[in-house]
C-alpha positions in Angstrom: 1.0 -1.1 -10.0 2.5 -3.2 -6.9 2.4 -3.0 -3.5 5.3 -1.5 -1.6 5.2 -4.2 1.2 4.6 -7.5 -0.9 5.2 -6.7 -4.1 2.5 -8.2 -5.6 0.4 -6.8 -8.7 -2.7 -4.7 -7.3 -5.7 -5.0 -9.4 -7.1 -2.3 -11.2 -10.6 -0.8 -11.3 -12.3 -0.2 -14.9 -10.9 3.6 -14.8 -7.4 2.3 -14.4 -7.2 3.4 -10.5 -5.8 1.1 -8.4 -7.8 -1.2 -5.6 -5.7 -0.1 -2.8 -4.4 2.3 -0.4 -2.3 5.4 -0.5 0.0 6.6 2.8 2.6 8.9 2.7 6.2 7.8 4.3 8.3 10.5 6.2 9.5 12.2 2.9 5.7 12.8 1.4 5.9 10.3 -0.9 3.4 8.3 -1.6 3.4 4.4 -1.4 0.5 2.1 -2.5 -0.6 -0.3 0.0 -2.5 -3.5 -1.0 -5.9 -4.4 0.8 -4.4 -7.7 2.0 -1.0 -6.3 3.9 -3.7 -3.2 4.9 -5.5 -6.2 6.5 -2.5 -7.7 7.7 -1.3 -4.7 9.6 -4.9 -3.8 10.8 -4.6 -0.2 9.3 -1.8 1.3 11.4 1.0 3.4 9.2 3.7 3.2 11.4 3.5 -0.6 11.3 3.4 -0.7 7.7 5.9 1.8 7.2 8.5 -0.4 8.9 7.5 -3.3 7.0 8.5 -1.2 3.7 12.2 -0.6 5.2 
């Protein structure tokens, strides 16, 4: 799986779930969000929303 900001491969736990974090865009679809661009944007959706456009 890869993040929908950077692009980069997101590890995997031992279950096969991802080591990120789900938000949902304006349609309801989810997009997976890596810790480090989570970090980056300090949590806030809208911000990383408009870095995924």
């Amino acid at each position: 799986m890869k993040c929908d900001i950077c692009k980069k491969k997101i590890a995997e736990t031992f279950l096969g779930k991802p080591k990120g974090t789900y938000i949902y865009d304006e349609n309801h679809k989810k997009k997976l969000i890596c810790f480090e661009c989570e970090s980056r944007y300090k949590s806030d959706k809208s911000k990383m929303l408009e870095a995924m456009k």
